[in-house]
Biotite code that builds the C-alpha atoms (Angstrom):
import biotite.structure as struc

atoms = struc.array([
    struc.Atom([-6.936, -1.562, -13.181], chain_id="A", res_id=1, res_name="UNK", atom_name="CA", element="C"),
    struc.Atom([-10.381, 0.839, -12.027], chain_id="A", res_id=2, res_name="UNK", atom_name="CA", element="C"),
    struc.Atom([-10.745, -1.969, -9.660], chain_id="A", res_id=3, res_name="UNK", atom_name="CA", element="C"),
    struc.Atom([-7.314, -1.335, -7.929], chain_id="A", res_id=4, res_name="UNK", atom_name="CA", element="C"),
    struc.Atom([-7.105, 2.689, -8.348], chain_id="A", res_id=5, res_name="UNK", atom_name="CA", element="C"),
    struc.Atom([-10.411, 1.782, -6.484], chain_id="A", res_id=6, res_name="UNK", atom_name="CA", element="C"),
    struc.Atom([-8.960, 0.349, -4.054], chain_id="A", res_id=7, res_name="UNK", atom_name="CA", element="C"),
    struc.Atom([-6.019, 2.522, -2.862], chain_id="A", res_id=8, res_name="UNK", atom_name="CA", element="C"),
    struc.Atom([-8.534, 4.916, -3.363], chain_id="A", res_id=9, res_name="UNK", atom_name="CA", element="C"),
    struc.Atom([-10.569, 3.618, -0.185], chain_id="A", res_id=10, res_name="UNK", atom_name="CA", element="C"),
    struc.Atom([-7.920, 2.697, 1.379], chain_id="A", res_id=11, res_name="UNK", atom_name="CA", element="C"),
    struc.Atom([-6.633, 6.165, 1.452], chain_id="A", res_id=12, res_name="UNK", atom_name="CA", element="C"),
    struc.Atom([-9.965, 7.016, 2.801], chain_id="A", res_id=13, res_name="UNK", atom_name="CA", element="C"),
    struc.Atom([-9.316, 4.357, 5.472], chain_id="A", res_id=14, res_name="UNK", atom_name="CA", element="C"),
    struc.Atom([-6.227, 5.522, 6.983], chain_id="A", res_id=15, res_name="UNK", atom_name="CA", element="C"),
    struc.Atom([-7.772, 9.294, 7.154], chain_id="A", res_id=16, res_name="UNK", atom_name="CA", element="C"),
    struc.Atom([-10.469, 8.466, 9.214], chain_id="A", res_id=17, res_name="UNK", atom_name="CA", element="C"),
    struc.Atom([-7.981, 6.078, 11.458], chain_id="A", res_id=18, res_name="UNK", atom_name="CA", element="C"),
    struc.Atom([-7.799, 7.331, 15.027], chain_id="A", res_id=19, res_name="UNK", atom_name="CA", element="C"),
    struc.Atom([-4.448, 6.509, 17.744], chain_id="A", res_id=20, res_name="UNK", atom_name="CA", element="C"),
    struc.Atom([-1.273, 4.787, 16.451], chain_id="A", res_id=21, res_name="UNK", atom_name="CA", element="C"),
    struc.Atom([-3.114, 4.328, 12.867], chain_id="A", res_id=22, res_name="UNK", atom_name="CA", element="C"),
    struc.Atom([-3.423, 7.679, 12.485], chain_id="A", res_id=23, res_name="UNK", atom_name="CA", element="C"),
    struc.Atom([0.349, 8.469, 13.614], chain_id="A", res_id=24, res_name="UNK", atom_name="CA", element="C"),
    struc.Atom([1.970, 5.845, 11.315], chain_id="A", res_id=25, res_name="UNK", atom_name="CA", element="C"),
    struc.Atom([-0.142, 7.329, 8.256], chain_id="A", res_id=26, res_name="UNK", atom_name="CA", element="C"),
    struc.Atom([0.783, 10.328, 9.003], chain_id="A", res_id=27, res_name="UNK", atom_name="CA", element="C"),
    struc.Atom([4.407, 9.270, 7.493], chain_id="A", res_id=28, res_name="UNK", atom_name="CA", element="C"),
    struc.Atom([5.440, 11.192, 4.762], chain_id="A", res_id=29, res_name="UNK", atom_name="CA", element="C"),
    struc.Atom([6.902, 8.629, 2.076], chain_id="A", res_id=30, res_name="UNK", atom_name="CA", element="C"),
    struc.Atom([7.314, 7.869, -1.396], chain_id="A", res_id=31, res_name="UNK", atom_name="CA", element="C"),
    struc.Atom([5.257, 4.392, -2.571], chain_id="A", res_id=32, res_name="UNK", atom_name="CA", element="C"),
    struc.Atom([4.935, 2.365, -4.601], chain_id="A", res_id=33, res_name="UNK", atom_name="CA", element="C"),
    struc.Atom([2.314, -0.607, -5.447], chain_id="A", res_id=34, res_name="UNK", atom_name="CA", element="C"),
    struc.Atom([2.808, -2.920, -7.961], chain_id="A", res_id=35, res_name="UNK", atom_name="CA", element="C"),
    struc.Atom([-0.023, -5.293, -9.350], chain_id="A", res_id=36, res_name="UNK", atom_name="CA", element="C"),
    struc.Atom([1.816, -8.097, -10.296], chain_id="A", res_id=37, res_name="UNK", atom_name="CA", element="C"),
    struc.Atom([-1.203, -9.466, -12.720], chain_id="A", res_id=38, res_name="UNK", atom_name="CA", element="C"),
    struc.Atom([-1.448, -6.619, -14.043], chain_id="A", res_id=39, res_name="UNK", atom_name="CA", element="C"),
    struc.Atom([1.923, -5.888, -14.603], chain_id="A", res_id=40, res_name="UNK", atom_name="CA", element="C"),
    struc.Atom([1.277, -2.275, -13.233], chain_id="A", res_id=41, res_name="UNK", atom_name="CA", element="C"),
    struc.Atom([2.800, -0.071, -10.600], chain_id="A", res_id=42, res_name="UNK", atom_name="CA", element="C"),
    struc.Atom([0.578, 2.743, -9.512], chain_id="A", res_id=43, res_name="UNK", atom_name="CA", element="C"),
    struc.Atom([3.152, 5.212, -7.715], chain_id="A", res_id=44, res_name="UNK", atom_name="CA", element="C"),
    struc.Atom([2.377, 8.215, -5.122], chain_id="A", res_id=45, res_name="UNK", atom_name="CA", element="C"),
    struc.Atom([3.122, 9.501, -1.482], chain_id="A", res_id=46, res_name="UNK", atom_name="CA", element="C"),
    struc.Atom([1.853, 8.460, 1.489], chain_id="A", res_id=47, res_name="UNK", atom_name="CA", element="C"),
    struc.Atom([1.726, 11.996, 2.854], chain_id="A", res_id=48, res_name="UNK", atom_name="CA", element="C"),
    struc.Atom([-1.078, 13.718, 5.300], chain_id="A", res_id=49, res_name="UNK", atom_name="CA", element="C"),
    struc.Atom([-2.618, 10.303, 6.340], chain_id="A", res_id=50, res_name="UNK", atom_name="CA", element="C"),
    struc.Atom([-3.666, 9.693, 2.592], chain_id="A", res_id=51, res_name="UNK", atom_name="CA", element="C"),
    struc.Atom([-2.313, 7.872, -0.046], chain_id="A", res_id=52, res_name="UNK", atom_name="CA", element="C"),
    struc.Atom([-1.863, 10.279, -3.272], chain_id="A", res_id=53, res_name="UNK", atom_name="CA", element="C"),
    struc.Atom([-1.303, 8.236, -6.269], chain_id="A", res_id=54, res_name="UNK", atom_name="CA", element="C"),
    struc.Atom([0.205, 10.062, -8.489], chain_id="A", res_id=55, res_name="UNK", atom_name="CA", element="C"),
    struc.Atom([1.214, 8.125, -11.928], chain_id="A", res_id=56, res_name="UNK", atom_name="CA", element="C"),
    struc.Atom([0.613, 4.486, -12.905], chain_id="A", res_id=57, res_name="UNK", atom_name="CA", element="C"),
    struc.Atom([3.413, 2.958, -15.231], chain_id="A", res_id=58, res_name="UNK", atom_name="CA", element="C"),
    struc.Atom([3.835, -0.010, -17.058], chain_id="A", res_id=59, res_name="UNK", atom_name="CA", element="C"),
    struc.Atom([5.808, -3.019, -15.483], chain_id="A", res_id=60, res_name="UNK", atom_name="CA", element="C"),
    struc.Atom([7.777, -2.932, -12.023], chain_id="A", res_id=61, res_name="UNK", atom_name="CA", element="C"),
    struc.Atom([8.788, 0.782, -10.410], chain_id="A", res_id=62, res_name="UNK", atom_name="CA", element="C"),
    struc.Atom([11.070, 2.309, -12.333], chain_id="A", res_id=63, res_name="UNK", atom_name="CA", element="C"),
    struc.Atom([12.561, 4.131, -9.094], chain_id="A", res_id=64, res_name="UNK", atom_name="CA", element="C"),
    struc.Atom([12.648, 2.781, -5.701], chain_id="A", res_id=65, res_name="UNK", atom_name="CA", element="C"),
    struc.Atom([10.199, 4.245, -3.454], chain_id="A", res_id=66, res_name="UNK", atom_name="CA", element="C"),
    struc.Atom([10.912, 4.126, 0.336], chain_id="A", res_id=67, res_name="UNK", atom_name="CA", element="C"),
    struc.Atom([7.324, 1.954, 0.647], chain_id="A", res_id=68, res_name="UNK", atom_name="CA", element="C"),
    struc.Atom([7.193, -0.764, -1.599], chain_id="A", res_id=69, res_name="UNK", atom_name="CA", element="C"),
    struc.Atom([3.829, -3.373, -2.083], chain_id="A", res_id=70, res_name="UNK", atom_name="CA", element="C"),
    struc.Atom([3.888, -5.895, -4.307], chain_id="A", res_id=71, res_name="UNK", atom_name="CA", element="C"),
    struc.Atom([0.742, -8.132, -5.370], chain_id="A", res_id=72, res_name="UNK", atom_name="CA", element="C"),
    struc.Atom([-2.043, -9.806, -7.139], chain_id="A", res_id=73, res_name="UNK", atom_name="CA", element="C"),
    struc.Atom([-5.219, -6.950, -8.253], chain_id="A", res_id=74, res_name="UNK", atom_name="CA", element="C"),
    struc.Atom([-7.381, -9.677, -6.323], chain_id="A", res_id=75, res_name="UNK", atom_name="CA", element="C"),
    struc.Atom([-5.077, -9.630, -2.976], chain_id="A", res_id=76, res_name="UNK", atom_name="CA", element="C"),
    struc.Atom([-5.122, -5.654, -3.523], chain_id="A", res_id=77, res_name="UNK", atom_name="CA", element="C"),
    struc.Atom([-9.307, -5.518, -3.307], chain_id="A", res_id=78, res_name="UNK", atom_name="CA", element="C"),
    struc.Atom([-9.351, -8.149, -0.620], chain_id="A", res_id=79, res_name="UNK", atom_name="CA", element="C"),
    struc.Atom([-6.748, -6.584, 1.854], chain_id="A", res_id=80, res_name="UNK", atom_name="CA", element="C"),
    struc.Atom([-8.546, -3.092, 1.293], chain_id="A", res_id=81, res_name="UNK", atom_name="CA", element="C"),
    struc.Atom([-12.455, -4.951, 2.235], chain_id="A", res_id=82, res_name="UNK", atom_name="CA", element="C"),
    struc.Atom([-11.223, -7.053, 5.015], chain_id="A", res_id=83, res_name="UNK", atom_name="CA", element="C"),
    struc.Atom([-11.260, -10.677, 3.142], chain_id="A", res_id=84, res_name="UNK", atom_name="CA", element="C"),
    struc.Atom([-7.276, -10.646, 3.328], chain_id="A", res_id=85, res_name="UNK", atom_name="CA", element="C"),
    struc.Atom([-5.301, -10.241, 6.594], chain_id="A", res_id=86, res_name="UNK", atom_name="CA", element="C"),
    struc.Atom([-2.167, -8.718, 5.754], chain_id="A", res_id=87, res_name="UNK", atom_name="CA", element="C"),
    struc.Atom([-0.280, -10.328, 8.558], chain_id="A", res_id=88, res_name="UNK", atom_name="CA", element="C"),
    struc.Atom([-1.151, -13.730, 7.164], chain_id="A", res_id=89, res_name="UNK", atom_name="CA", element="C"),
    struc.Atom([-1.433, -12.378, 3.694], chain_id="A", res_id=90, res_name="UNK", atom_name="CA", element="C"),
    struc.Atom([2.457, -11.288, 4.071], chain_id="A", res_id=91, res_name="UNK", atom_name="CA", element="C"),
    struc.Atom([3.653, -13.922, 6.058], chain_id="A", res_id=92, res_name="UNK", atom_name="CA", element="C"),
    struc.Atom([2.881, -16.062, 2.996], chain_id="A", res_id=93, res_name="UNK", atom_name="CA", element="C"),
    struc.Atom([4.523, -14.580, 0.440], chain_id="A", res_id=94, res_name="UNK", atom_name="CA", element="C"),
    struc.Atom([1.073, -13.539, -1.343], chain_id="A", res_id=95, res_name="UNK", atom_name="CA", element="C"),
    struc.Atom([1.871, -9.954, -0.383], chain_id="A", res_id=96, res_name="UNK", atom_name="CA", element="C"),
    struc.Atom([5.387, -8.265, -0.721], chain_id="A", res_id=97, res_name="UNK", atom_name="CA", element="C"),
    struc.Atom([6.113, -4.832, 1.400], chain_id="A", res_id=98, res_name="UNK", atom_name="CA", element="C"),
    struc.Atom([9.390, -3.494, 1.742], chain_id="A", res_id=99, res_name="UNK", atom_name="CA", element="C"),
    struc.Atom([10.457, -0.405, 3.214], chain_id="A", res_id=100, res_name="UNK", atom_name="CA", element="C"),
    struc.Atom([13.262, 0.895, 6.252], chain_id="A", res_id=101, res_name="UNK", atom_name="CA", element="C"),
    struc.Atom([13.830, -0.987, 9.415], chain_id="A", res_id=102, res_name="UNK", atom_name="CA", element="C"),
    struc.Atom([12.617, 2.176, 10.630], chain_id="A", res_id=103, res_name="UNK", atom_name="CA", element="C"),
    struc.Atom([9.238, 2.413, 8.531], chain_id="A", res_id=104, res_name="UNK", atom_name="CA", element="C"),
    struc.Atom([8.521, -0.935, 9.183], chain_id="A", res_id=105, res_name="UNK", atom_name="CA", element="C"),
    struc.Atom([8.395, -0.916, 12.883], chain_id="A", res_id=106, res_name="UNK", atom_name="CA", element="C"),
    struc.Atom([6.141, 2.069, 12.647], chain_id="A", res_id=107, res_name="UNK", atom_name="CA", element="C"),
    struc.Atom([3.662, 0.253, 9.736], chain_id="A", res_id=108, res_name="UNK", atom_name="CA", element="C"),
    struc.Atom([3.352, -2.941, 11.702], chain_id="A", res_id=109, res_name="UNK", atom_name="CA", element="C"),
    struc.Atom([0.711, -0.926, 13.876], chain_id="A", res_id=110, res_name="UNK", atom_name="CA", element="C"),
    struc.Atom([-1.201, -0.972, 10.576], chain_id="A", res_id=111, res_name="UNK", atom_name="CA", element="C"),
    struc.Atom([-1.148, -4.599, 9.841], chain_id="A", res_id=112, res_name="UNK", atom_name="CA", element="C"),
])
């Protein structure tokens, strides 16, 4: 679980210091949620300020929906955040899970 607060935790740091249509889309100000689907652990926050805040972890699936939802494996979660995952592929197979707004979504593909 260190491994994955880690992770969002660098990630975060990621989309701060991402320049042009990165930058804009984290710039969204949105609930989120991540669950770790090993783990059986949901870490949940705000994407807010072009940073992700994680704010409580709870046990088992989000108990409320959050307007950004990720789903998937602690492994999937280090190796999308240090560039051994590509999320396009990595979501296209099923091995990742993100759901959010028509809206959101157009705007997060310029992440992916």
């Amino acid at each position: 679980m260190a491994e994955c607060r880690s992770a969002l935790r660098r990630l975060s740091d990621n989309l701060a210091a991402a320049e042009g249509d990165v930058r804009s889309t984290a710039a969204l100000d949105r609930s989120l949620s991540c669950h770790i689907k090993d783990l059986d652990v949901t870490f949940t926050g705000r994407l807010a300020d072009g940073r992700i805040q994680v704010r409580d972890t709870v046990e088992g699936p989000p108990r409320e929906k959050a307007e950004i939802r990720l789903a998937m494996t602690g492994d999937d979660l280090v190796a999308l955040v240090d560039g051994d995952l590509n999320f396009a592929k990595a979501w296209a197979s099923g091995r990742v899970r993100l759901e959010a707004g028509f809206r959101d979504l157009l705007k997060l593909r310029s992440l992916l």
